[in-house]
PDBQT receptor file of N, H, CA, C and O in Angstrom, charges set to zero:
ATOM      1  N   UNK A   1      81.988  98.524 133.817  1.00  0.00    +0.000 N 
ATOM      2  CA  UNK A   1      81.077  97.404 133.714  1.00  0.00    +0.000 C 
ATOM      3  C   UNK A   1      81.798  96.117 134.082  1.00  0.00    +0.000 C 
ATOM      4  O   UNK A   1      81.326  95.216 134.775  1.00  0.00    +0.000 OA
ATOM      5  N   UNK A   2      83.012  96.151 133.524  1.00  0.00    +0.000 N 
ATOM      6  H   UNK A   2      83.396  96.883 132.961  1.00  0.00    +0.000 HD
ATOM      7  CA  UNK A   2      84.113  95.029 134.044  1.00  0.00    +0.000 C 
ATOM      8  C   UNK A   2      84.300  95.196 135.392  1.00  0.00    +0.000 C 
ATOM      9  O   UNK A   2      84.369  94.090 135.929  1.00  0.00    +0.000 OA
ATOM     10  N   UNK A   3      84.413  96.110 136.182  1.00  0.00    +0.000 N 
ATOM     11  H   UNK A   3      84.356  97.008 135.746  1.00  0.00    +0.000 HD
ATOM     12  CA  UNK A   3      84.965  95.808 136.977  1.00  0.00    +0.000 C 
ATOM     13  C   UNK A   3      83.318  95.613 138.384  1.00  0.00    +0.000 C 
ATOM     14  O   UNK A   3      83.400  95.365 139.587  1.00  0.00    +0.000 OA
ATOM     15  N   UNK A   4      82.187  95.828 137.623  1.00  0.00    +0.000 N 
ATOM     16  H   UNK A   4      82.120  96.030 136.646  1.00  0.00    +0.000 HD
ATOM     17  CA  UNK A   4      81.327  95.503 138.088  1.00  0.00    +0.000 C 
ATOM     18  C   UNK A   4      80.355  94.367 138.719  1.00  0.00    +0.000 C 
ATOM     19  O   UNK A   4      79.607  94.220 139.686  1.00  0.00    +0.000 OA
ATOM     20  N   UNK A   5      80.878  93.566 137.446  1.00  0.00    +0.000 N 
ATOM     21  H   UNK A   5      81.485  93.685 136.660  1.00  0.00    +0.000 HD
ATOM     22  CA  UNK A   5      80.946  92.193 137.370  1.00  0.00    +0.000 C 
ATOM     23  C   UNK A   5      82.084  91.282 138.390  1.00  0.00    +0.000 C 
ATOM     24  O   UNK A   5      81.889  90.405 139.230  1.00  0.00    +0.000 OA
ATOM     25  N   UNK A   6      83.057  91.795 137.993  1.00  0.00    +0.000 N 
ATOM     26  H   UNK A   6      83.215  92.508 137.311  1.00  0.00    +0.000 HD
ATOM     27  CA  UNK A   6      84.067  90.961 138.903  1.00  0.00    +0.000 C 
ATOM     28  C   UNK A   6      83.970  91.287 140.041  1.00  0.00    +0.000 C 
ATOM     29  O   UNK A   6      84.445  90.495 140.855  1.00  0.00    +0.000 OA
ATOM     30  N   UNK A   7      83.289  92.643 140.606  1.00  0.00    +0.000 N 
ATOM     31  H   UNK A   7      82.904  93.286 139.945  1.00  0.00    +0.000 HD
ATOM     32  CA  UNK A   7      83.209  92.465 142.360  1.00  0.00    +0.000 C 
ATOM     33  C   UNK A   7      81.868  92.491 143.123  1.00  0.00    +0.000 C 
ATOM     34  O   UNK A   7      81.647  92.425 144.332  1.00  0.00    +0.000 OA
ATOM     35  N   UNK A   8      80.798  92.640 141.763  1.00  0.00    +0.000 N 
ATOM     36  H   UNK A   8      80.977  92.694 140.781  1.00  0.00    +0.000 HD
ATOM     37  CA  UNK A   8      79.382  92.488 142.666  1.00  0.00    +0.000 C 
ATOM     38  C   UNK A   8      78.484  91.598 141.840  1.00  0.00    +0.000 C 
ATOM     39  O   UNK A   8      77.358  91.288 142.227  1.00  0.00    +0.000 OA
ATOM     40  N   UNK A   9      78.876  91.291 140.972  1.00  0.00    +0.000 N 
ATOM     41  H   UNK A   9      79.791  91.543 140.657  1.00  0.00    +0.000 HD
ATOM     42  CA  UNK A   9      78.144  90.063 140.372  1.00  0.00    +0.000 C 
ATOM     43  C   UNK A   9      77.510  90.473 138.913  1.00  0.00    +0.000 C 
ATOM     44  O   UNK A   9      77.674  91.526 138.298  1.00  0.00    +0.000 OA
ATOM     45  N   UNK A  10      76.828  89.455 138.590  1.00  0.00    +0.000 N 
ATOM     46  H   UNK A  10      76.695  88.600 139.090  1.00  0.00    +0.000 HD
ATOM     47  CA  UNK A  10      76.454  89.451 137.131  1.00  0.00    +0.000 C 
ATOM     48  C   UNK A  10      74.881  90.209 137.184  1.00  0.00    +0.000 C 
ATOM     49  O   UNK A  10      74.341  90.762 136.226  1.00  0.00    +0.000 OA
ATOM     50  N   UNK A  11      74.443  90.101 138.266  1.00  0.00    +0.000 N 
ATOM     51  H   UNK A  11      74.881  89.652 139.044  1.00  0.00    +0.000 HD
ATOM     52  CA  UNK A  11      73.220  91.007 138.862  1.00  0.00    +0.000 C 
ATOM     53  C   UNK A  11      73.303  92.179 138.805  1.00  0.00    +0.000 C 
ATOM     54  O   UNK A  11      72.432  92.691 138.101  1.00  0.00    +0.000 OA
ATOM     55  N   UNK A  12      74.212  93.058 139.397  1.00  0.00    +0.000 N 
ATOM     56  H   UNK A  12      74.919  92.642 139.969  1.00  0.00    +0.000 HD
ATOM     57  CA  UNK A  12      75.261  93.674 139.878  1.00  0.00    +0.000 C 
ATOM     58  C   UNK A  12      75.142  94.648 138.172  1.00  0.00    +0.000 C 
ATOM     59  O   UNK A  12      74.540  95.680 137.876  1.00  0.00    +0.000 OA
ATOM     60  N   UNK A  13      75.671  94.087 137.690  1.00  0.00    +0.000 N 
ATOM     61  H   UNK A  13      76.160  93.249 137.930  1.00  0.00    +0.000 HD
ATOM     62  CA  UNK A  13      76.196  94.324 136.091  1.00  0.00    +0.000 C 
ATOM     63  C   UNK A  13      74.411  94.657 135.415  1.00  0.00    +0.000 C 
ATOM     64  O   UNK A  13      74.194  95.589 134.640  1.00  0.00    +0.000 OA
ATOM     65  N   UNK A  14      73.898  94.211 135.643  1.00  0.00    +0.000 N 
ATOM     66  H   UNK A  14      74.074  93.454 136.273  1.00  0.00    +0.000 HD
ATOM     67  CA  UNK A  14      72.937  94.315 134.683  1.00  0.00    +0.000 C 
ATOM     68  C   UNK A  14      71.892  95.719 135.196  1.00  0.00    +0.000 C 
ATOM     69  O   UNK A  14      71.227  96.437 134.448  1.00  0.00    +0.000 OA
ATOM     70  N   UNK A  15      72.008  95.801 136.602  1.00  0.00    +0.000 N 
ATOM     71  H   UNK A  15      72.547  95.218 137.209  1.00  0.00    +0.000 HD
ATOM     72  CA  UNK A  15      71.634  96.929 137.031  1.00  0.00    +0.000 C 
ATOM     73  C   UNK A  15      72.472  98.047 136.460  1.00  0.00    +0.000 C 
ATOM     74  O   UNK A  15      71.775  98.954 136.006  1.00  0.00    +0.000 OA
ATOM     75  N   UNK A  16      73.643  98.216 136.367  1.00  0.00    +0.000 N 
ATOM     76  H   UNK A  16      74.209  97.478 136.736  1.00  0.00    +0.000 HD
ATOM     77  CA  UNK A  16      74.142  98.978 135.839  1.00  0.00    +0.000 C 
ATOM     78  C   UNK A  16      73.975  99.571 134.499  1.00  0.00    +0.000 C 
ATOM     79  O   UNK A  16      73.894 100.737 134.114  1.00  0.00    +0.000 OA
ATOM     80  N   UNK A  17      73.938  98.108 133.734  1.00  0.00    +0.000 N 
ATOM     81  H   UNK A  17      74.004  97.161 134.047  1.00  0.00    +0.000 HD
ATOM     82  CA  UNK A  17      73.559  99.091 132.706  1.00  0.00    +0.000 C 
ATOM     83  C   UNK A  17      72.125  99.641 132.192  1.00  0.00    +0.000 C 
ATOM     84  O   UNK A  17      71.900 100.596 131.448  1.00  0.00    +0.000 OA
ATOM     85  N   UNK A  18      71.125  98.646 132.885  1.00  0.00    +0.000 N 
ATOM     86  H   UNK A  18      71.308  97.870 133.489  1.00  0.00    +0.000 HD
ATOM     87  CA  UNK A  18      69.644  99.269 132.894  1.00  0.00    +0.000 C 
ATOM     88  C   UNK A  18      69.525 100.308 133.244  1.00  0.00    +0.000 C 
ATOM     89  O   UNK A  18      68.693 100.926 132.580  1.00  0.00    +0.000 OA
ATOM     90  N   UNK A  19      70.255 101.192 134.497  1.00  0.00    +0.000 N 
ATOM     91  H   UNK A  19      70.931 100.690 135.036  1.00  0.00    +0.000 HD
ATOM     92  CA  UNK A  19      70.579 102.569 134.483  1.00  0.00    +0.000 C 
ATOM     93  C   UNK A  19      70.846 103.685 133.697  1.00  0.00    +0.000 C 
ATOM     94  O   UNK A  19      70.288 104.778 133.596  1.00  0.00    +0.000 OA
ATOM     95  N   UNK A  20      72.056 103.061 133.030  1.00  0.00    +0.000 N 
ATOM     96  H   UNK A  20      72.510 102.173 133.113  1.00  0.00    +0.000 HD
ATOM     97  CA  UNK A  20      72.674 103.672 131.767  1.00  0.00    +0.000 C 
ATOM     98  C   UNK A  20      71.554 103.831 130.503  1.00  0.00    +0.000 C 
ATOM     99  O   UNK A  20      71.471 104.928 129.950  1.00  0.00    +0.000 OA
ATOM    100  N   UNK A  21      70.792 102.834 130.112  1.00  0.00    +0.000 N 
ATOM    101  H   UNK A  21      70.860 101.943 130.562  1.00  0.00    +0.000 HD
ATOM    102  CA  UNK A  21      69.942 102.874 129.624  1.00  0.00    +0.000 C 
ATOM    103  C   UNK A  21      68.600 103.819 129.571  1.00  0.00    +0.000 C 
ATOM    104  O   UNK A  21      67.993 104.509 128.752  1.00  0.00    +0.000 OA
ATOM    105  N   UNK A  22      68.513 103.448 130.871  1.00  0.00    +0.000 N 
ATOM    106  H   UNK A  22      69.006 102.888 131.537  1.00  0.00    +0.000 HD
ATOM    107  CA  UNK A  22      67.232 104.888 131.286  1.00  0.00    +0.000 C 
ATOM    108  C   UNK A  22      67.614 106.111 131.344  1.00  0.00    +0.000 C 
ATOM    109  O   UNK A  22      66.804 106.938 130.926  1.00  0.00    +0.000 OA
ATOM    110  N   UNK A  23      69.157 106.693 131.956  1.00  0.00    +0.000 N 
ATOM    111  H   UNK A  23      69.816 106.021 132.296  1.00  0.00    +0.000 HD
ATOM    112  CA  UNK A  23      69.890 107.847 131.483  1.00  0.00    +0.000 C 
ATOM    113  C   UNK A  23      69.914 108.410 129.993  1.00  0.00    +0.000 C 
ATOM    114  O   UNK A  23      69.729 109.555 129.581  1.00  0.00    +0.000 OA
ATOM    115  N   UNK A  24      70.148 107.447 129.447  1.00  0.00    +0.000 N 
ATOM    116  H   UNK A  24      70.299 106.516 129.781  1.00  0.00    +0.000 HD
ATOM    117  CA  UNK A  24      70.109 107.545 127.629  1.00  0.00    +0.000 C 
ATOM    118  C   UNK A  24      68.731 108.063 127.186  1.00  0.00    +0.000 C 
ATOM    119  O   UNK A  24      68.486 109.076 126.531  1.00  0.00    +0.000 OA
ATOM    120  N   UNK A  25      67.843 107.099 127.712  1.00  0.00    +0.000 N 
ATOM    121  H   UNK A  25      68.042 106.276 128.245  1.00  0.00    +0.000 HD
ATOM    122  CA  UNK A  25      66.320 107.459 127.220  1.00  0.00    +0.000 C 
ATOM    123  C   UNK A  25      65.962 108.773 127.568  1.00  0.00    +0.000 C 
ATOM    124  O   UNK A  25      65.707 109.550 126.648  1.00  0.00    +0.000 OA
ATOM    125  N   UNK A  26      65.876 109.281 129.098  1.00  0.00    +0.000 N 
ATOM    126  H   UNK A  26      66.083 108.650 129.845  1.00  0.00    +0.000 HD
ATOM    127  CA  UNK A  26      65.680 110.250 129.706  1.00  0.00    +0.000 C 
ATOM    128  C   UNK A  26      66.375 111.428 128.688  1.00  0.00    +0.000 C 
ATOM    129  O   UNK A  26      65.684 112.258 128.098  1.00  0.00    +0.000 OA
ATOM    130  N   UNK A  27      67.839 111.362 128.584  1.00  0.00    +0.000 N 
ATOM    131  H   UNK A  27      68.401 110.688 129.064  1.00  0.00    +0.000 HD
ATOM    132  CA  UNK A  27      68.163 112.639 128.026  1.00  0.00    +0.000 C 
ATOM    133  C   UNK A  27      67.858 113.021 126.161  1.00  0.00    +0.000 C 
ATOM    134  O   UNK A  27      67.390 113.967 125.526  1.00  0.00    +0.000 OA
ATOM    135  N   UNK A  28      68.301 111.987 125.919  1.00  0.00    +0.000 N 
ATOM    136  H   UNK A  28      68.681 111.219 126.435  1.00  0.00    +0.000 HD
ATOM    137  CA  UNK A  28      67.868 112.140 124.182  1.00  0.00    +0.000 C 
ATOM    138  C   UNK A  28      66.390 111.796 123.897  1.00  0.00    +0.000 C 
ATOM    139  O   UNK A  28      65.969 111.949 122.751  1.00  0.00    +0.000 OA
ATOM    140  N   UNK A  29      65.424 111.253 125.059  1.00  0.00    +0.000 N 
ATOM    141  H   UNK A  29      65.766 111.129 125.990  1.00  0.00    +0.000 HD
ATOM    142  CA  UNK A  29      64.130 110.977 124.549  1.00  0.00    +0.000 C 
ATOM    143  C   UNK A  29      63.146 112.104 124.891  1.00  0.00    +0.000 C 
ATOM    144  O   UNK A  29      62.166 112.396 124.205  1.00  0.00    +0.000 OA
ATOM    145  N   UNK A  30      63.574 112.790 126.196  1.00  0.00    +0.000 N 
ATOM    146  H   UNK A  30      64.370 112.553 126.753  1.00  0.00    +0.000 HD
ATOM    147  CA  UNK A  30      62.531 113.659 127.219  1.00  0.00    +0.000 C 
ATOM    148  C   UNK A  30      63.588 115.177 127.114  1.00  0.00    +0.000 C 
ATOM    149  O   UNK A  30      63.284 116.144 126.416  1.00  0.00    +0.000 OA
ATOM    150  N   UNK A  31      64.717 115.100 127.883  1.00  0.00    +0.000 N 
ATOM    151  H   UNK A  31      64.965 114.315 128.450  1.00  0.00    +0.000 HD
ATOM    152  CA  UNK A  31      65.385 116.520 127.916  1.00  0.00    +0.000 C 
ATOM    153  C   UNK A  31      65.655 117.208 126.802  1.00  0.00    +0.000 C 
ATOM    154  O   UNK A  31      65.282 118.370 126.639  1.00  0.00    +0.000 OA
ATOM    155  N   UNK A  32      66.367 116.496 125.896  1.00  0.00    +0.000 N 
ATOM    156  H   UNK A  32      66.669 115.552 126.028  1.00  0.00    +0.000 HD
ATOM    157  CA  UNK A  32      66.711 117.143 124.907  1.00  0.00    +0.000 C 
ATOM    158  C   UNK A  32      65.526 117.674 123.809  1.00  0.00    +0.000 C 
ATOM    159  O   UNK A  32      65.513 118.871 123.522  1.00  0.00    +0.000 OA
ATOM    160  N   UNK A  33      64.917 117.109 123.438  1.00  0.00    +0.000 N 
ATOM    161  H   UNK A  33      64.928 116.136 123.671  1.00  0.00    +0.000 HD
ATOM    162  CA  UNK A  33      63.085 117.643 122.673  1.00  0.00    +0.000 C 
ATOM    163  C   UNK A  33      62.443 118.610 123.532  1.00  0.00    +0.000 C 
ATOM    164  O   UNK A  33      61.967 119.567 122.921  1.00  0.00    +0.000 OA
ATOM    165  N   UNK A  34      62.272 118.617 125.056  1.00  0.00    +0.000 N 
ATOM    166  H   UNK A  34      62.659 117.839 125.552  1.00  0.00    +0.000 HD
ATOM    167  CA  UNK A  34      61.891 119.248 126.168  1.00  0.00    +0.000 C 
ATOM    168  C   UNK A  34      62.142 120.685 125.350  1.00  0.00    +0.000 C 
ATOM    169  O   UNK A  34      61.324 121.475 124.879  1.00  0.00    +0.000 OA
ATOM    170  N   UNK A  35      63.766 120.706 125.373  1.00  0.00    +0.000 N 
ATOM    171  H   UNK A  35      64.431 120.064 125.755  1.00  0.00    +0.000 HD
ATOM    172  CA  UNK A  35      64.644 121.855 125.372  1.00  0.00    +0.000 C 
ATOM    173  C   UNK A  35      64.809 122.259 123.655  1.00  0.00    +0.000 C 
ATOM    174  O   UNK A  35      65.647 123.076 123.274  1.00  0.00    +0.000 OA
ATOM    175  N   UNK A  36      63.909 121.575 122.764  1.00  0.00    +0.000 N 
ATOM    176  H   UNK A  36      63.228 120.912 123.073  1.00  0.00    +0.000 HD
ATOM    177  CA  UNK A  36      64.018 122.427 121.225  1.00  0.00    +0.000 C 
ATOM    178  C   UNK A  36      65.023 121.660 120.383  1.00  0.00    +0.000 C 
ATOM    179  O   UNK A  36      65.516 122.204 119.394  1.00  0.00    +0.000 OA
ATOM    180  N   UNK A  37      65.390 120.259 120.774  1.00  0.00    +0.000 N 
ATOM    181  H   UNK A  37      64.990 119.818 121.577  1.00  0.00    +0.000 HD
ATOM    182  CA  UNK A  37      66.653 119.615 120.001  1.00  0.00    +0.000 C 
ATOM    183  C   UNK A  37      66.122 118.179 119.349  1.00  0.00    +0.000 C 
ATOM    184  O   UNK A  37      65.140 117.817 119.997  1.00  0.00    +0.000 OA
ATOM    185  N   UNK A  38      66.345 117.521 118.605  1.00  0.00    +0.000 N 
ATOM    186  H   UNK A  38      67.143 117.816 118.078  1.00  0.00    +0.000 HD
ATOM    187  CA  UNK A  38      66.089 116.440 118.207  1.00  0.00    +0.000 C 
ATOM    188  C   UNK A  38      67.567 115.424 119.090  1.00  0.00    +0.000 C 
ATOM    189  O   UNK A  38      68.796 115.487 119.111  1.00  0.00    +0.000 OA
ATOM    190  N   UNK A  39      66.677 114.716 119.595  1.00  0.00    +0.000 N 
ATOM    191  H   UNK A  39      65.678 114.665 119.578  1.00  0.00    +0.000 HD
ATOM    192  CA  UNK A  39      67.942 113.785 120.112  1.00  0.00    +0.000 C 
ATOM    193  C   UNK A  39      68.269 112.863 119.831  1.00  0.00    +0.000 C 
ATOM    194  O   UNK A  39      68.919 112.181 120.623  1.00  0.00    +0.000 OA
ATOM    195  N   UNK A  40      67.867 112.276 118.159  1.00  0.00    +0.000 N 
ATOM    196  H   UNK A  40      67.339 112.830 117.516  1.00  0.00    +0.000 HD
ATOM    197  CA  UNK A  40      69.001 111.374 117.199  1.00  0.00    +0.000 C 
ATOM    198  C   UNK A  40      69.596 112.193 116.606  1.00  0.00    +0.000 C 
ATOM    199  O   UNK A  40      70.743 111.753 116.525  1.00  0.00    +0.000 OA
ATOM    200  N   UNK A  41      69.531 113.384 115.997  1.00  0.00    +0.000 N 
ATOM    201  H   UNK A  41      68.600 113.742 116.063  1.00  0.00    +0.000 HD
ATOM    202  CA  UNK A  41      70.367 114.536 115.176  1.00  0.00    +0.000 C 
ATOM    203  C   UNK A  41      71.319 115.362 115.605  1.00  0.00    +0.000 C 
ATOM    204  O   UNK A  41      72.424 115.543 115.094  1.00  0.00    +0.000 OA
ATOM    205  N   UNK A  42      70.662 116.080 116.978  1.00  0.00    +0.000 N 
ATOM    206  H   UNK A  42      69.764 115.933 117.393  1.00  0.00    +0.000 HD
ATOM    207  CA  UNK A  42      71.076 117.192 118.133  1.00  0.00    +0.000 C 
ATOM    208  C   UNK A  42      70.851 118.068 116.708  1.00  0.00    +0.000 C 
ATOM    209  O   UNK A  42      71.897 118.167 116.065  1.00  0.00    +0.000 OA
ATOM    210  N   UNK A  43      69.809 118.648 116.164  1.00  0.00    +0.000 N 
ATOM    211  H   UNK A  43      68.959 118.567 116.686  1.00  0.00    +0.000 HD
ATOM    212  CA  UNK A  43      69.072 119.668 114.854  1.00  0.00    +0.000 C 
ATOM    213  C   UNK A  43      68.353 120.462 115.892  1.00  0.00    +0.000 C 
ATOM    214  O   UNK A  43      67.627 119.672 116.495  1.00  0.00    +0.000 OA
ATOM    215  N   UNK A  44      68.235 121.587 116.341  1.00  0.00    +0.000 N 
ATOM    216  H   UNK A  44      68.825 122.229 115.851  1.00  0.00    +0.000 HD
ATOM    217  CA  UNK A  44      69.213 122.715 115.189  1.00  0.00    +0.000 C 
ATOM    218  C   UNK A  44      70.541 122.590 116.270  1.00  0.00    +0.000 C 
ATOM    219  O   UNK A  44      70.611 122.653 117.497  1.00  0.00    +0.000 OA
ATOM    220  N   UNK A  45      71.472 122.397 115.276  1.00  0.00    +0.000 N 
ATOM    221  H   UNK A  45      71.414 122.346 114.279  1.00  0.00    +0.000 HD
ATOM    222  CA  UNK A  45      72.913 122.017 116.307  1.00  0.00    +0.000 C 
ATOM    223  C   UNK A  45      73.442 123.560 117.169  1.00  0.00    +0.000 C 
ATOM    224  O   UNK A  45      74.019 123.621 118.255  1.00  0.00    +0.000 OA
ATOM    225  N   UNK A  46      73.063 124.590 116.361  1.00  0.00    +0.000 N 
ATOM    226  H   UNK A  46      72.595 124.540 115.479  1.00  0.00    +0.000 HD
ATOM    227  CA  UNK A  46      73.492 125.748 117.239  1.00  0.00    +0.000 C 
ATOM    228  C   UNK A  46      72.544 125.571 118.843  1.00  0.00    +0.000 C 
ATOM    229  O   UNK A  46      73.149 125.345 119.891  1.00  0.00    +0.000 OA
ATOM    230  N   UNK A  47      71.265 125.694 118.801  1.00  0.00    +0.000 N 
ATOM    231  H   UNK A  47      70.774 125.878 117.950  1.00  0.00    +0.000 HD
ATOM    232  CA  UNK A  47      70.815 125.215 120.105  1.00  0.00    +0.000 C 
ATOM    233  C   UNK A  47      71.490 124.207 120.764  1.00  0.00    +0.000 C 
ATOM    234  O   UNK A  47      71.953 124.481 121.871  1.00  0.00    +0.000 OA
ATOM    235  N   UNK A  48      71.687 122.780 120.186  1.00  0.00    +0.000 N 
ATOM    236  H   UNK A  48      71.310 122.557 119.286  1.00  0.00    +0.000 HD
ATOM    237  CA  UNK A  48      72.247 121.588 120.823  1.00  0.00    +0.000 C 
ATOM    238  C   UNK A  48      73.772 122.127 121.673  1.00  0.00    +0.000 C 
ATOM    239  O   UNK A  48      74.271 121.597 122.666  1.00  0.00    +0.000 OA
ATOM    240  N   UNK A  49      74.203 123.160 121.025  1.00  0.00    +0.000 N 
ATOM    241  H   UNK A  49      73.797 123.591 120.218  1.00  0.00    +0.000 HD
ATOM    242  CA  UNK A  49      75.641 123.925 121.408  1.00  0.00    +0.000 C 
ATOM    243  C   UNK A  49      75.644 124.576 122.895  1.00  0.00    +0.000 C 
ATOM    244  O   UNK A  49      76.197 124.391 123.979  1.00  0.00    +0.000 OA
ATOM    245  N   UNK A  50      74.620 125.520 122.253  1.00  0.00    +0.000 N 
ATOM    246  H   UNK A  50      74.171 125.670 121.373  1.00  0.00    +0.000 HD
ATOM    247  CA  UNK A  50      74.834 126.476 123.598  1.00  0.00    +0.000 C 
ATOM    248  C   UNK A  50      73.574 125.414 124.714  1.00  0.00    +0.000 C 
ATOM    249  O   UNK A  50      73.100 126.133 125.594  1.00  0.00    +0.000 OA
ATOM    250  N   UNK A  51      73.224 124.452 124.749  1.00  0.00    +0.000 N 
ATOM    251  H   UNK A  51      73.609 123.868 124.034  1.00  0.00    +0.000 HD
ATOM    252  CA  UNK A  51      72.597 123.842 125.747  1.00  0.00    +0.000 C 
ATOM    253  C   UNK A  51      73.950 122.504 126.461  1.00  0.00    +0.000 C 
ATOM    254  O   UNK A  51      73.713 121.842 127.471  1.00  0.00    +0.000 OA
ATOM    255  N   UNK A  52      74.821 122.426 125.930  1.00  0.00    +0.000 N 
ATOM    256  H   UNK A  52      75.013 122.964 125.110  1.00  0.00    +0.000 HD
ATOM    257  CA  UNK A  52      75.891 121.805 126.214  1.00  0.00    +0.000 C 
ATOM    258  C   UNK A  52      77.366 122.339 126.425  1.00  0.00    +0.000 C 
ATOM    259  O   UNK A  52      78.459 121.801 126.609  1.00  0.00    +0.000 OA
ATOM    260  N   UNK A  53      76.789 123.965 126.289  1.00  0.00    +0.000 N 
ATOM    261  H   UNK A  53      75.902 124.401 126.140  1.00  0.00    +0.000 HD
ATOM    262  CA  UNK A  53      78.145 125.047 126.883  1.00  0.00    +0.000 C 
ATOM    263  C   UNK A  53      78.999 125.526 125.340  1.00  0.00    +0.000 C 
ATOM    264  O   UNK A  53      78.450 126.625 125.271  1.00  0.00    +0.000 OA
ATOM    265  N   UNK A  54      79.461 125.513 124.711  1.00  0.00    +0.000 N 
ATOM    266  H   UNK A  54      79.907 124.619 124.768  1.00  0.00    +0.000 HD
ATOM    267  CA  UNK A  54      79.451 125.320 123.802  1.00  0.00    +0.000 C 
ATOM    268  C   UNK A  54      79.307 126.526 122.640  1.00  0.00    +0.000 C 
ATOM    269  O   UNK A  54      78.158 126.947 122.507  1.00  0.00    +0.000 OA
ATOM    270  N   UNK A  55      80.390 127.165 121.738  1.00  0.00    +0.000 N 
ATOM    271  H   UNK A  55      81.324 126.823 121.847  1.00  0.00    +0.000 HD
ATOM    272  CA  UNK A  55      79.917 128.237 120.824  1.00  0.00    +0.000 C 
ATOM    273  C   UNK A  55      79.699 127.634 119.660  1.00  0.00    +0.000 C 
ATOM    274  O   UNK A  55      79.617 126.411 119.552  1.00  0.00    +0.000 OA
ATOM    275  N   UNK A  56      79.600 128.375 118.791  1.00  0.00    +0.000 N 
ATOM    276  H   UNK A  56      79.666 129.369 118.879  1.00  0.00    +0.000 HD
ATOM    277  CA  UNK A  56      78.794 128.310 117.455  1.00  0.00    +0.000 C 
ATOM    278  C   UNK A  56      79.730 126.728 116.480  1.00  0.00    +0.000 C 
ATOM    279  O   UNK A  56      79.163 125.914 115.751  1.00  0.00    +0.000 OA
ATOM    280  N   UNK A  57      81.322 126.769 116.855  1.00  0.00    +0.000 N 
ATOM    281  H   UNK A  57      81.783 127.431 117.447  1.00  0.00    +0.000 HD
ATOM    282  CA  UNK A  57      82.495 126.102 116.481  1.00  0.00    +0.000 C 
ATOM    283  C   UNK A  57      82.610 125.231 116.753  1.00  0.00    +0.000 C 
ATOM    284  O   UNK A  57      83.247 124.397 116.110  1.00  0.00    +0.000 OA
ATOM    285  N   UNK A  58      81.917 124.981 118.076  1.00  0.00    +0.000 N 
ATOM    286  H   UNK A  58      81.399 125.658 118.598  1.00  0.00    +0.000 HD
ATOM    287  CA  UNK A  58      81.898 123.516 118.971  1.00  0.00    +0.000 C 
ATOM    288  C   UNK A  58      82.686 123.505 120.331  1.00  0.00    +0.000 C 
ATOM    289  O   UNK A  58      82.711 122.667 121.233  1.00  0.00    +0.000 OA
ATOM    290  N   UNK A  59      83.541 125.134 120.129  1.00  0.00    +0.000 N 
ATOM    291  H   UNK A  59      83.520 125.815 119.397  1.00  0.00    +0.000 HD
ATOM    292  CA  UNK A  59      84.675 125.030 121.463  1.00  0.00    +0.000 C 
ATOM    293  C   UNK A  59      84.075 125.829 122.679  1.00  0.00    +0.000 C 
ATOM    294  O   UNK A  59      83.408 126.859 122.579  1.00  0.00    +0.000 OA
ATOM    295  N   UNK A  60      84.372 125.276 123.681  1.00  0.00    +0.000 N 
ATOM    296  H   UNK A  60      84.913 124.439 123.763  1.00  0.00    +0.000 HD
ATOM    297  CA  UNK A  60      83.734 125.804 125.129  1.00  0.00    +0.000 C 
ATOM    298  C   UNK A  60      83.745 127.300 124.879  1.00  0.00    +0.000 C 
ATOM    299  O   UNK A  60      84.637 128.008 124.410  1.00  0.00    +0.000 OA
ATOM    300  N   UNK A  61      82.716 127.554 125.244  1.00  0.00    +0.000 N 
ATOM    301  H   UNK A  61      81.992 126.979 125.626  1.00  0.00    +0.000 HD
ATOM    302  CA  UNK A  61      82.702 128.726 125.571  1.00  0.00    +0.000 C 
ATOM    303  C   UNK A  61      83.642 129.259 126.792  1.00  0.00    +0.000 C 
ATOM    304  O   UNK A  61      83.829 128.408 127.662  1.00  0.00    +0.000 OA
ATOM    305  N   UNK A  62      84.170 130.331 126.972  1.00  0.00    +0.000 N 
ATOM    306  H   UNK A  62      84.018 131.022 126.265  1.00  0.00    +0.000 HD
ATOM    307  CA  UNK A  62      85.093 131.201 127.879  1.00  0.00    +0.000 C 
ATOM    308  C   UNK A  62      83.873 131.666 128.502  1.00  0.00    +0.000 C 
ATOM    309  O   UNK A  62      82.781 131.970 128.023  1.00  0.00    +0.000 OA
ATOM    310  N   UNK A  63      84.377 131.647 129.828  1.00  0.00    +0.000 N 
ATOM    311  H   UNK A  63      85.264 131.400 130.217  1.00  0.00    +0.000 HD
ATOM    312  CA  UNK A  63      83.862 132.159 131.131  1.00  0.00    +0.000 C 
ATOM    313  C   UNK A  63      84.479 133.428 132.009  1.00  0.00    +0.000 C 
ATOM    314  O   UNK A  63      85.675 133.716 131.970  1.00  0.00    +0.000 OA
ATOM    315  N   UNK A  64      83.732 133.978 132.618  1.00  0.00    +0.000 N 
ATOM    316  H   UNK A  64      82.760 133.744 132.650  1.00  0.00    +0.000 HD
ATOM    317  CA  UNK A  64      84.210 135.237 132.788  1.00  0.00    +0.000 C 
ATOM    318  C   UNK A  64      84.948 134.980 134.224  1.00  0.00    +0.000 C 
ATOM    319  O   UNK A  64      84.415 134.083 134.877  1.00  0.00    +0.000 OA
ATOM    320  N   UNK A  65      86.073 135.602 134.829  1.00  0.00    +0.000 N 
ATOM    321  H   UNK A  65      86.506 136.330 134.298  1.00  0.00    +0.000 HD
ATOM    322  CA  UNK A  65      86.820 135.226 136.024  1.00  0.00    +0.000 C 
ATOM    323  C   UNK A  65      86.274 136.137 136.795  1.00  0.00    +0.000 C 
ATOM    324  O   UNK A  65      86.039 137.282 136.411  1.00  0.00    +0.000 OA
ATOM    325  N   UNK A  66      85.999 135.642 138.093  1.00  0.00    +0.000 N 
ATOM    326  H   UNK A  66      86.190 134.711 138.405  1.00  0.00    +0.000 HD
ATOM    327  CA  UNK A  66      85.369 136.571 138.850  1.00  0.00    +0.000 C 
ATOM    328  C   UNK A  66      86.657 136.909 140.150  1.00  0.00    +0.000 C 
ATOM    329  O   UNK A  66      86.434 137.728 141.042  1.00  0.00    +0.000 OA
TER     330      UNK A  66
């Protein structure tokens, strides 16, 4: 965001984060409920898991080597 400002302006900057903003909305307001999750809670967190890769523990899941 800093360095947004200092090379394309204060315009520049605010687009940016109105982006960020609508990214935010989009995923915790529309995708995540879409998909069975509350997106101020991430409830039921085992879903919120395996929709973010993720086992029961919180640690990535292992992938198989092909």
């Amino acid at each position: 965001v800093v360095a947004t400002t200092a090379f394309a302006g204060r315009g520049w900057t605010y687009v940016l984060l109105g982006a960020i903003g609508v990214g935010l909305v989009v995923v915790h307001g529309w995708w995540l409920p879409r998909n069975g999750v509350n997106g101020l809670t991430a409830e039921p967190r085992d879903r919120y898991y395996e929709l973010i890769g993720l086992d029961r523990t919180g640690k990535p899941l292992r992938r198989a080597r092909k």
